[in-house]
DRENDO-1510 file (C-alpha; in Angstrom, 1 decimal, always signed):
<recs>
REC; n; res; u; v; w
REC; 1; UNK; +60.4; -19.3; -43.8 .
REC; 2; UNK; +60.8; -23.1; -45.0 .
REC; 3; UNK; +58.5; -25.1; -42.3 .
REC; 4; UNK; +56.9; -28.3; -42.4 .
REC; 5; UNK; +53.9; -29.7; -39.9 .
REC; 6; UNK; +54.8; -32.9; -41.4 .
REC; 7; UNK; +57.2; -35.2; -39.4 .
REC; 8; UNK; +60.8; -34.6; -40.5 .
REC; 9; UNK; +61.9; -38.5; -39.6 .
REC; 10; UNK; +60.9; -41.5; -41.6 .
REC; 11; UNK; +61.2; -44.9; -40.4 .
REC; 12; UNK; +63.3; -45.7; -43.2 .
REC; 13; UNK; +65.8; -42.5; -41.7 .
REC; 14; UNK; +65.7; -44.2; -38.6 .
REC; 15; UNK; +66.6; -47.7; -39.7 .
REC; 16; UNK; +69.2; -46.1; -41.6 .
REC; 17; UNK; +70.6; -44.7; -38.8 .
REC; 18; UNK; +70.0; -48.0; -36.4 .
REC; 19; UNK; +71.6; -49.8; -38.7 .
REC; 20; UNK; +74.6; -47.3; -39.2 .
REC; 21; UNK; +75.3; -47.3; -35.5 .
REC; 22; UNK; +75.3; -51.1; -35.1 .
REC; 23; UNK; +77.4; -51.9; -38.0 .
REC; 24; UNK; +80.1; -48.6; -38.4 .
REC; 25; UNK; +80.7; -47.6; -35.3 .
REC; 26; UNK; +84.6; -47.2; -34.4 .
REC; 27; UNK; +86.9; -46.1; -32.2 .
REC; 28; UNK; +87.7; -42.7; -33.6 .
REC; 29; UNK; +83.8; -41.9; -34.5 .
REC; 30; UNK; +81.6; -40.4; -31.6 .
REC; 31; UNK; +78.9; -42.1; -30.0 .
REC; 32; UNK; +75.7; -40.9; -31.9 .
REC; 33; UNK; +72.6; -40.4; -29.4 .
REC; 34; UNK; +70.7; -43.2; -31.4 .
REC; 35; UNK; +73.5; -45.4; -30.0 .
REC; 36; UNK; +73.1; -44.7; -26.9 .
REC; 37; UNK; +69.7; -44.9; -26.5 .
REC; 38; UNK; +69.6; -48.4; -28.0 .
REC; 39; UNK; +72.6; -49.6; -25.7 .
REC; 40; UNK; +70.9; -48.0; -22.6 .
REC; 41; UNK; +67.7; -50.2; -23.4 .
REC; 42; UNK; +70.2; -53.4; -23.9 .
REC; 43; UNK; +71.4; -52.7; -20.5 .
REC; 44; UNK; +68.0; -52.1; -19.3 .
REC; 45; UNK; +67.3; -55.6; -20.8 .
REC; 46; UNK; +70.6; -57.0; -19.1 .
REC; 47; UNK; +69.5; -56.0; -15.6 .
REC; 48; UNK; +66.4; -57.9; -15.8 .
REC; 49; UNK; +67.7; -60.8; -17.4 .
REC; 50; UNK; +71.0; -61.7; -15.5 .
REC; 51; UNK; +70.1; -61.4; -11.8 .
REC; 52; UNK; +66.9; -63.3; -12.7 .
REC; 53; UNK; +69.3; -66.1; -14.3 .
REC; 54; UNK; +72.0; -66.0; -12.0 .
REC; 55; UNK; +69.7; -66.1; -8.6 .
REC; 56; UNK; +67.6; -68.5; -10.0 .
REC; 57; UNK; +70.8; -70.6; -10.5 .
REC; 58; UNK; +72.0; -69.8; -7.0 .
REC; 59; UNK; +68.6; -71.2; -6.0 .
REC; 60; UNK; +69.0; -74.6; -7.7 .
REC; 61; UNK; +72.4; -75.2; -6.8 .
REC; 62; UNK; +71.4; -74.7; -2.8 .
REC; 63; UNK; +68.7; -76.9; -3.3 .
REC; 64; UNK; +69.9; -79.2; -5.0 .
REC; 65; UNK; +66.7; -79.9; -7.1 .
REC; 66; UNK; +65.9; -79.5; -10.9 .
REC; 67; UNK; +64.1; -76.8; -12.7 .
REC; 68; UNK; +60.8; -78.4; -12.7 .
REC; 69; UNK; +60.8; -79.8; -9.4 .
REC; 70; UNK; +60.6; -76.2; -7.4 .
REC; 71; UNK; +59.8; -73.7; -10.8 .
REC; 72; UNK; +56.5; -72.4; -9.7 .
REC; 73; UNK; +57.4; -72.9; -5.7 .
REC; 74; UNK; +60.9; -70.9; -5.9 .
REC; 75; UNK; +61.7; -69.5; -8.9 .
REC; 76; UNK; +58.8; -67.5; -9.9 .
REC; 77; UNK; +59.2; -65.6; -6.3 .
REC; 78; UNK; +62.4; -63.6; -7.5 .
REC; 79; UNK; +61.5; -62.5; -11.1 .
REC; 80; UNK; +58.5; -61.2; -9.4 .
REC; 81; UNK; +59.8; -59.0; -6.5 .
REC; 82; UNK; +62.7; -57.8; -9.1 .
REC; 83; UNK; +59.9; -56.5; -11.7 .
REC; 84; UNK; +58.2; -54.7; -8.6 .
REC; 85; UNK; +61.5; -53.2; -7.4 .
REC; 86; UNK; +62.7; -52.0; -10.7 .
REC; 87; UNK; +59.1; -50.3; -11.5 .
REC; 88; UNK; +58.8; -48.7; -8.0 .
REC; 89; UNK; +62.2; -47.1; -8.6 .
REC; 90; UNK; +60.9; -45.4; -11.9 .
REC; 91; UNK; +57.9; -44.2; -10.2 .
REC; 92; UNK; +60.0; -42.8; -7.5 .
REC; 93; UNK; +62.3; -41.2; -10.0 .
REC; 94; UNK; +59.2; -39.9; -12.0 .
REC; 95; UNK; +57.7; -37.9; -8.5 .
REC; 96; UNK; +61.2; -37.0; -7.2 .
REC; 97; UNK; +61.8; -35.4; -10.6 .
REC; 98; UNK; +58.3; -33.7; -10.6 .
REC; 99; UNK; +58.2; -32.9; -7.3 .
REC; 100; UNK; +62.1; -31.0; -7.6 .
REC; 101; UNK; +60.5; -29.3; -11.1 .
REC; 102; UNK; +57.2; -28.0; -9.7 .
REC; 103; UNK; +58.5; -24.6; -8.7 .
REC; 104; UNK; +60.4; -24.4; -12.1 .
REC; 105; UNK; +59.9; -21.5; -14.4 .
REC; 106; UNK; +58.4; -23.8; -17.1 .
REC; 107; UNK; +55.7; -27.0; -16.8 .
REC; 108; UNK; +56.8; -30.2; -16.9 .
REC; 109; UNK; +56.2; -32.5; -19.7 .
REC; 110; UNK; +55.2; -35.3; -17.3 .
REC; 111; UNK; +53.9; -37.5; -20.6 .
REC; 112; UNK; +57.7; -37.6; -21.5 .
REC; 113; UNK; +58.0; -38.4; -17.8 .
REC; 114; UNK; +56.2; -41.6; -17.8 .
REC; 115; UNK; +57.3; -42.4; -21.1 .
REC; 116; UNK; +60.8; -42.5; -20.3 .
REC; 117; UNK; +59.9; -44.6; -17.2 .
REC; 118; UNK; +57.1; -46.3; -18.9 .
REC; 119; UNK; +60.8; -47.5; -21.6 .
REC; 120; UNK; +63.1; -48.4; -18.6 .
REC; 121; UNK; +60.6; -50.7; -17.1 .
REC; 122; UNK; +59.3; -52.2; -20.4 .
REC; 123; UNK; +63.0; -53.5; -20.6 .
REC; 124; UNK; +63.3; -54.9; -17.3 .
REC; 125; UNK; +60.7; -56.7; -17.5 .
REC; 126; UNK; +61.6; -58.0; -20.9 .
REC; 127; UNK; +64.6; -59.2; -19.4 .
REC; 128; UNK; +63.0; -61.0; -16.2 .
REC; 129; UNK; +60.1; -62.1; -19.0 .
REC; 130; UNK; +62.9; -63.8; -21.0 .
REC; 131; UNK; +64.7; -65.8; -18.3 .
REC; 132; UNK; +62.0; -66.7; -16.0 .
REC; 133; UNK; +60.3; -68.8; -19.1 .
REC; 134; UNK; +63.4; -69.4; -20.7 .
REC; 135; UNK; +64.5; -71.1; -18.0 .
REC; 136; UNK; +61.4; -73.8; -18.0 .
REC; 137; UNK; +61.1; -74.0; -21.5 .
REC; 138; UNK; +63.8; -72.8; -24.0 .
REC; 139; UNK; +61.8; -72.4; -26.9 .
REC; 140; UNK; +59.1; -70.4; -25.6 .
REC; 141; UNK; +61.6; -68.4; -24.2 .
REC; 142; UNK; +63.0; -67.7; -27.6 .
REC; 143; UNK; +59.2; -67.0; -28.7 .
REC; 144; UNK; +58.5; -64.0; -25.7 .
REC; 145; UNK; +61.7; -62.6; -26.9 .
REC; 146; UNK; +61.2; -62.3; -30.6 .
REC; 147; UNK; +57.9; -61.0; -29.9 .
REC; 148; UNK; +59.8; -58.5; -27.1 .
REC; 149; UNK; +61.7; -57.4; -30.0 .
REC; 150; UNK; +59.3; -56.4; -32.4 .
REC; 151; UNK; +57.2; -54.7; -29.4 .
REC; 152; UNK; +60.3; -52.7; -28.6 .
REC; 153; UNK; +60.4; -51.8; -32.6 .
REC; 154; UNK; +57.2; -51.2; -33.0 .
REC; 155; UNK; +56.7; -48.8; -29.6 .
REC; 156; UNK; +59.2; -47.2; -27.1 .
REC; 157; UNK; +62.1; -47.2; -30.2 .
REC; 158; UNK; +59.3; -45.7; -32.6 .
REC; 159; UNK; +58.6; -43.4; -30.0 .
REC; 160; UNK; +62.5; -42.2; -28.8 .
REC; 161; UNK; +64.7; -42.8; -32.4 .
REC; 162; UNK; +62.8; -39.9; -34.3 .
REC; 163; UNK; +63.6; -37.8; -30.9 .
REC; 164; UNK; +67.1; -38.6; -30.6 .
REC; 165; UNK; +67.9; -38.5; -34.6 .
REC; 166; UNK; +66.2; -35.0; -34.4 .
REC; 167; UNK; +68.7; -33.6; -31.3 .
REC; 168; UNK; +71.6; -35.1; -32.7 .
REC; 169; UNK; +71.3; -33.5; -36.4 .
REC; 170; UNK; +70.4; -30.1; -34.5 .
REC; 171; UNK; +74.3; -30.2; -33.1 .
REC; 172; UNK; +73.2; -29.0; -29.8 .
REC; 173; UNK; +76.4; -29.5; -27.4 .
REC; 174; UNK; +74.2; -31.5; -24.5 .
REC; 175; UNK; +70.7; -32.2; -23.9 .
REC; 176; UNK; +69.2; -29.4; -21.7 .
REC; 177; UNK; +65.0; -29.7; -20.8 .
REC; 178; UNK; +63.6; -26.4; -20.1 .
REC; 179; UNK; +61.6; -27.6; -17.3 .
REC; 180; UNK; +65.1; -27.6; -15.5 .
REC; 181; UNK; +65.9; -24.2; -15.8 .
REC; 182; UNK; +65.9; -22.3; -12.9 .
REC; 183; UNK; +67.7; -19.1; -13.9 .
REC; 184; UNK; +65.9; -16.0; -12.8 .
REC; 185; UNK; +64.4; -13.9; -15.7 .
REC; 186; UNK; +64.4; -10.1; -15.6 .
REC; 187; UNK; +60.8; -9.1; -15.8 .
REC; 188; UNK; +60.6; -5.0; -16.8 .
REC; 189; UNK; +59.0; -4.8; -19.8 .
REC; 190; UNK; +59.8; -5.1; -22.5 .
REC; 191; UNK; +61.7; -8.0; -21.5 .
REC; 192; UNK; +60.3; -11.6; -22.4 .
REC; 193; UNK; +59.7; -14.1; -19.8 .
REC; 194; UNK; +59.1; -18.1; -20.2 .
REC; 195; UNK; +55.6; -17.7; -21.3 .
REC; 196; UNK; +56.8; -15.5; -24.7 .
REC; 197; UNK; +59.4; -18.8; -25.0 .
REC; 198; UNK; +56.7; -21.2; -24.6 .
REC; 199; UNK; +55.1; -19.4; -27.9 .
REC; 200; UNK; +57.9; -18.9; -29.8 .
REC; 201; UNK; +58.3; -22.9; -29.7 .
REC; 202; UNK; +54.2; -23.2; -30.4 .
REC; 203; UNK; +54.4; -20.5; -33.4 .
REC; 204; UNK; +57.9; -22.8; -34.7 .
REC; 205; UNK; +55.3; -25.6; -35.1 .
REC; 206; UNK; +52.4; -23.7; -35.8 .
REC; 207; UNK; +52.8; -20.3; -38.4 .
REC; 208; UNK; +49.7; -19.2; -37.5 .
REC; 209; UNK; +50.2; -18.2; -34.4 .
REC; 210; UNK; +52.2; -14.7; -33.3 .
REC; 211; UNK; +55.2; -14.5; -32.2 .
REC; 212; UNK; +59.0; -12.8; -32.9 .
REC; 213; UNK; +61.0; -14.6; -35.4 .
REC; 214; UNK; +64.1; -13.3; -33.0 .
REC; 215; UNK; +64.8; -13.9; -29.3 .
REC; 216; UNK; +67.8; -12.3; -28.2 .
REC; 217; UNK; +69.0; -14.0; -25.1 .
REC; 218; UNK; +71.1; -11.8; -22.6 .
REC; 219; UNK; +72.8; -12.7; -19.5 .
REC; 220; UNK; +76.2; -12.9; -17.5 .
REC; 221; UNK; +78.3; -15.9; -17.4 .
REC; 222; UNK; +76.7; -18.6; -15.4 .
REC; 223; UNK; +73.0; -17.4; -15.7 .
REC; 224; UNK; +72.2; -20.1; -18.4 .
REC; 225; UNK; +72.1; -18.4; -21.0 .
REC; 226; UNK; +72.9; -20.8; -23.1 .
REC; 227; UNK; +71.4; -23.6; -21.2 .
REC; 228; UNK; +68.5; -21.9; -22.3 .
REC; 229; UNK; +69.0; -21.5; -25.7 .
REC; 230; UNK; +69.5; -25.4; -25.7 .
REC; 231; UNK; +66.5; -25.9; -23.7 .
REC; 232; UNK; +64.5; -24.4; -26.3 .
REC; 233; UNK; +66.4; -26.7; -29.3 .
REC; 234; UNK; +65.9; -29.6; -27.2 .
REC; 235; UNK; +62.5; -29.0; -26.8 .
REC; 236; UNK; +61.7; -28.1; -30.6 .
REC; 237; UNK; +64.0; -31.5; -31.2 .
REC; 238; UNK; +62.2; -33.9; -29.8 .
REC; 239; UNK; +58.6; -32.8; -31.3 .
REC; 240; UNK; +60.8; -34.1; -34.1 .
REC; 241; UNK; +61.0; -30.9; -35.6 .
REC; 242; UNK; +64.8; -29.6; -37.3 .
REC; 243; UNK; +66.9; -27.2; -35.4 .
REC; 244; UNK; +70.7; -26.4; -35.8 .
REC; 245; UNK; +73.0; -24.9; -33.2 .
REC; 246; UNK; +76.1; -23.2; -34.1 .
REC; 247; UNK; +78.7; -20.6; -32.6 .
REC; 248; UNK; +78.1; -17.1; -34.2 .
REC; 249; UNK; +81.9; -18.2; -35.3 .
REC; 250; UNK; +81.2; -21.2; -36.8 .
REC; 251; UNK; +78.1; -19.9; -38.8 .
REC; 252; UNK; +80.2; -16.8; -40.2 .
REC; 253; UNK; +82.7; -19.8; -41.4 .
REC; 254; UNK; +79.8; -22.1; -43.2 .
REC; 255; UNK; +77.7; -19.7; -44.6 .
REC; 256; UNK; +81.1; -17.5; -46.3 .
REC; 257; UNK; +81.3; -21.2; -48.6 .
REC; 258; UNK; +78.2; -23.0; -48.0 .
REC; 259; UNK; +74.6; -22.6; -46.6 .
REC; 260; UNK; +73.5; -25.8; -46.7 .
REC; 261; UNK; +76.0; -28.5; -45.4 .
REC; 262; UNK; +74.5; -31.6; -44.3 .
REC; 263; UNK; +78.1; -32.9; -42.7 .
REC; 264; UNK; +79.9; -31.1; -39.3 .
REC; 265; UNK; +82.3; -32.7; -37.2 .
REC; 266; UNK; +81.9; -36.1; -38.8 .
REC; 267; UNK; +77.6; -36.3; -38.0 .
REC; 268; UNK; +74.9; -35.5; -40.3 .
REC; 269; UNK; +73.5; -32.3; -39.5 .
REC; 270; UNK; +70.5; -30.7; -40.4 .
REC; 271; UNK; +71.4; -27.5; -42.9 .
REC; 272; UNK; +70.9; -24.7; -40.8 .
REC; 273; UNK; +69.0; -23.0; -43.9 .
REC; 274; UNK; +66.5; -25.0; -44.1 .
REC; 275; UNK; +65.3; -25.3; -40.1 .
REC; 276; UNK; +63.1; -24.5; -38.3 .
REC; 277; UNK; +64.8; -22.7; -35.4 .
REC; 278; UNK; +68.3; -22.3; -35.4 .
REC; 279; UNK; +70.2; -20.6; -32.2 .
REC; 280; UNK; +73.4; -18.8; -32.8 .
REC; 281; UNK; +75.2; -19.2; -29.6 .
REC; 282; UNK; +78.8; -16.5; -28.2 .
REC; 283; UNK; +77.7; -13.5; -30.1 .
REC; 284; UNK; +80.0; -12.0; -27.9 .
REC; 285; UNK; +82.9; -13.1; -25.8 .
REC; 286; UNK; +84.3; -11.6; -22.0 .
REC; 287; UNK; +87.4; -9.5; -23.9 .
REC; 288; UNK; +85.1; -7.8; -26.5 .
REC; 289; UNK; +85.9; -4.0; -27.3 .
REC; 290; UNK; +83.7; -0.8; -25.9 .
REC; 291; UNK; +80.1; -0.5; -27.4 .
REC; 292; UNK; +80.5; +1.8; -30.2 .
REC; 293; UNK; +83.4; -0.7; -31.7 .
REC; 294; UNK; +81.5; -3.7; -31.1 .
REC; 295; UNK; +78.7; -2.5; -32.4 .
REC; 296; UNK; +80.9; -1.4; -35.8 .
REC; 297; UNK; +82.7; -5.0; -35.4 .
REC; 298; UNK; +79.5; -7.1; -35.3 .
REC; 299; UNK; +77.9; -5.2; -38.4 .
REC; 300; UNK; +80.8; -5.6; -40.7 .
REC; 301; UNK; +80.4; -9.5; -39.8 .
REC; 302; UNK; +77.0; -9.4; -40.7 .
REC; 303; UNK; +77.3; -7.5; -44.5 .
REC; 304; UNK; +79.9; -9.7; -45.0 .
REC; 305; UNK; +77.4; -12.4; -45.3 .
REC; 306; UNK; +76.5; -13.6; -49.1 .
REC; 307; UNK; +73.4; -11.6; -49.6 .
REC; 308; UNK; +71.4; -15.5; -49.6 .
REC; 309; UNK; +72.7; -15.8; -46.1 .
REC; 310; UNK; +71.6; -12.3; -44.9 .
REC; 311; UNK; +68.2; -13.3; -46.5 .
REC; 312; UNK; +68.1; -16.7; -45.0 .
REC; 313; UNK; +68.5; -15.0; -41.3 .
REC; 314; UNK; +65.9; -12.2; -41.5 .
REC; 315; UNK; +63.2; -14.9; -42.8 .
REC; 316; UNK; +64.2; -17.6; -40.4 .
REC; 317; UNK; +63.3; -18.1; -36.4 .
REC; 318; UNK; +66.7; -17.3; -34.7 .
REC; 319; UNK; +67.9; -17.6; -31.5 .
REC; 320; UNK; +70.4; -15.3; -31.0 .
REC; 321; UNK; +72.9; -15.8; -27.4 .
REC; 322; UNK; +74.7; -12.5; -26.3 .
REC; 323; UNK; +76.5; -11.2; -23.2 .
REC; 324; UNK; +75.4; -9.3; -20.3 .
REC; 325; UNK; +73.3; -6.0; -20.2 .
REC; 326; UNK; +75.5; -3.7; -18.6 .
REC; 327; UNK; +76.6; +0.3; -19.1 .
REC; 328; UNK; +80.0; -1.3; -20.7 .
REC; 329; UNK; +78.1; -3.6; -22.7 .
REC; 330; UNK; +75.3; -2.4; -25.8 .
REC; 331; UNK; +71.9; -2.2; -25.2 .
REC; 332; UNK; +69.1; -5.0; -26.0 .
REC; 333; UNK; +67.7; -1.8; -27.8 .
REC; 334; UNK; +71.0; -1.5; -29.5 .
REC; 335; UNK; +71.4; -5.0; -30.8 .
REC; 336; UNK; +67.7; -5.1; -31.7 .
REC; 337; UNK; +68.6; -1.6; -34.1 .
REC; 338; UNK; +71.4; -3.3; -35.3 .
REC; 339; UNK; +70.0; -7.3; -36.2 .
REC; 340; UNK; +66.9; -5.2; -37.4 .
REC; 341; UNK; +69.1; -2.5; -40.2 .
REC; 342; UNK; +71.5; -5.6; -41.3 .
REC; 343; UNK; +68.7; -8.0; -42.0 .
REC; 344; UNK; +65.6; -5.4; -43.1 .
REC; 345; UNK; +63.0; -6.0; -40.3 .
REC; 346; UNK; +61.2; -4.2; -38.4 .
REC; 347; UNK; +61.7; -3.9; -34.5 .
REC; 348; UNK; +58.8; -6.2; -33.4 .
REC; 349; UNK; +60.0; -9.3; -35.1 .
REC; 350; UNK; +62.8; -9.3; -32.1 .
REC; 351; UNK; +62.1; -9.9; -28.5 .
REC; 352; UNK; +64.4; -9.9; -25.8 .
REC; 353; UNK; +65.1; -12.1; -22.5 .
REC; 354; UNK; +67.3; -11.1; -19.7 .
REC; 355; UNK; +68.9; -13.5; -17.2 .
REC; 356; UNK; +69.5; -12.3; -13.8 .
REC; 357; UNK; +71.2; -15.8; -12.6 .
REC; 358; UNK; +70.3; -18.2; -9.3 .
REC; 359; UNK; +70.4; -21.3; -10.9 .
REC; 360; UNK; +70.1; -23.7; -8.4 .
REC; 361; UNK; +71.0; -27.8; -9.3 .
REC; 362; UNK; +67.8; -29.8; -9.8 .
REC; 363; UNK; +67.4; -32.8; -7.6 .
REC; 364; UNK; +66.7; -34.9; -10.5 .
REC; 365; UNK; +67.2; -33.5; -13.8 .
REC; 366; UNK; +64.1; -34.0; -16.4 .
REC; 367; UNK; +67.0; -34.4; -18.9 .
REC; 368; UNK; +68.1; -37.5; -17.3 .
REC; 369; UNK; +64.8; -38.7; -17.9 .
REC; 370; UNK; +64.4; -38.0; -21.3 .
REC; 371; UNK; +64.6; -41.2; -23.1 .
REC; 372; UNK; +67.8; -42.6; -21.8 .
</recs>
C-alpha cells in the first residue's frame, strides 16, 4: 500500500495554489477551499479594521477636535472594547461547540478548536491593530501591517493551507468533522463502532498498527452514512494526509481508462491510486434488484476492472458506502464474501459498521469551526 509519514504539502504547493486562486479565479471556475479560507481571514481583517475607522471618525467629527488632541483619551477606548468583544465571542463559540459535542460518539479535537478561534481573533485584531495606529501615525501603521502579514504567512496560513489543499484534492462533496456525528451505531458483534474508526485513521498514518484495510459502512437513508464516510476523509485530510472520494460510478468510469488522473471537474485531485484512504461512496442505490442479482451485478462490475485496478483496491485502505441491512438487502457477510473473492483477501481485512439513525442537528457544528 503506497503511504508516506512525510507531509504531502510543500510550501511551494501551497504558494502555488495561493497564488492560482488570487490571480485565475473566474466566473465559471468554482471557489477552491484555499480561496475561501484566505477571503474569510480578509473579512476577518475587514471587521476589525472598518468599525475601528469609521467610529473613530464618528468620534472626531462629534467632537470637533483633531486626532492628536483626544487619541489616547477617546480613541483608544473603542479598538479596545471591539478586540474584547470579538475574542469573547470565539471563546463562546469554542465552549458552545464543546459543550453541544461532549456527548458525541467521537472526542473533540478541541486543539483545532482553539486554533480556528485562536485564526479568527488574530485577524481582528490585526484589523483594529492597523487602524487604531494608523490612524496616529501612517507610517507605523503601514509597518504593524506588513509585519501582520508575514505573521499571518508564517502561522495561522501555514497552519490551515496544507489542511484545506489536502480536503479539496480529496474531492470530498462537503466538509463533515466526525466529532459531529451523532448517528447511532449498531453494536452486536461483529459490527465496528467509533473506537475501530478511530484506528483505522491511526493505522492510515501509522502501518504499524492493526487494523482492516476495508470498512464497509451500512445504513438506511438519512442515518449518515455517508456523512460518515466524509468524516473520516475530512479527518485523514487535514492531518494533511491524501484521500480521494468518488461514487462507486465514477470510479468504475476512471479506472476503465485511467488510474491515476490528477484533473476531475476542473480541480486537481489527488489520484485515487496513490492515497491513502479512498472511500467509494452509493455502492448501491434505493431501486437496486433482489440479492442474488445484485450480488451477480456488483461482481461483474468488479472483474471488469483492469486487473491493475483490482490490485490497486485489495492493497489499498477503502472505504466502501452501501445500503441498508435488511432481509431484501445482502448481508454485511455477503458483501464481505464478495469484496473478499473479487479482490483475493482474506475475511479479516474487512470490518463492518452499521448505522441505526437518530442524528440529531448539532448546536454548533465543529465543522464550522474548522478553519473558516
Amino acid at each position: 500500500m503506497s503511504h508516506s509519514t512525510d507531509r504531502v504539502v510543500t510550501a511551494k504547493d501551497v504558494l502555488q495554489q495561493a497564488w492560482a486562486d488570487w490571480t485565475d479565479k473566474e466566473v465559471q471556475a468554482g471557489y477552491t477551499y484555499t480561496y475561501i479560507w484566505m477571503a474569510n481571514q480578509l473579512g476577518h481583517f475587514t471587521l476589525g479594521f472598518l468599525p475601528t475607522i469609521l467610529v473613530s471618525w464618528l468620534i472626531l467629527w462629534v467632537s470637533g477636535q483633531k486626532v492628536e488632541g483626544i487619541y489616547c483619551r477617546y480613541l483608544l477606548w473603542f479598538p479596545s472594547i471591539l478586540a474584547a468583544a470579538w475574542a469573547a465571542k470565539e471563546v463562546w463559540d469554542v465552549a458552545r461547540a464543546t459543550k453541544s459535542a461532549s456527548n458525541h460518539a467521537f472526542p473533540v479535537d478541541r486543539a483545532d478548536l482553539w486554533m480556528d478561534a485562536g485564526t479568527a481573533v488574530f485577524f481582528f485584531w490585526c484589523g483594529i491593530i492597523t487602524a487604531t495606529v494608523g490612524l496616529r501615525y501612517f507610517a507605523l501603521g503601514l509597518a504593524c501591517f506588513l509585519v501582520i502579514v508575514v505573521l499571518a504567512v508564517t502561522v495561522p496560513a501555514w497552519y490551515w493551507l496544507p489542511r484545506k489543499l489536502c480536503f479539496q484534492r480529496a474531492h470530498l462533496p462537503y466538509l463533515a468533522r466526525l466529532a459531529d456525528f451523532t448517528s447511532q451505531f449498531g453494536s452486536a458483534p461483529p459490527r465496528l463502532g467509533p473506537q475501530d474508526i478511530l484506528r483505522y485513521l491511526a493505522a492510515a498514518k501509522d502501518q504499524s498498527q492493526a487494523a482492516p484495510l476495508h470498512l464497509l459502512f451500512f445504513g438506511a437513508v438519512g442515518t449518515g452514512r455517508t456523512s460518515l464516510a466524509v468524516g473520516v476523509g475530512t479527518e485523514h485530510s487535514f492531518e494533511i494526509r491524501t484521500v480521494r472520494y468518488l461514487t462507486w460510478t465514477k470510479f468504475l468510469e476512471l479506472a476503465a481508462y485511467d488510474p491515476t488522473p490528477n484533473r476531475q471537474d476542473g480541480a486537481d485531485v489527488w489520484p485515487w491510486i496513490d492515497v491513502d484512504i479512498l472511500i467509494l461512496d452509493d455502492m448501491v442505490d434505493q431501486s437496486d434488484p433482489a440479492p442474488a442479482v445484485l450480488l451477480a451485478e456488483k461482481q461483474r462490475e468488479i472483474a471488469s476492472l483492469p486487473a491493475a485496478a483490482r490490485a490497486a483496491l485489495g492493497n489499498k485502505r477503502v472505504v466502501w458506502v452501501f445500503g441498508p441491512v435488511s432481509n431484501d438487502t445482502p448481508s454485511p457477510a455477503q458483501w464481505i464474501d464478495l469484496l473478499a473473492r473479487m479482490l483475493e483477501l482474506k475475511d479479516v481485512q474487512f470490518g463492518y459498521v452499521e448505522l441505526l439513525g437518530g442524528q440529531v442537528r448539532a448546536t454548533v457544528p465543529l465543522a464550522s469551526l474548522s478553519g473558516g
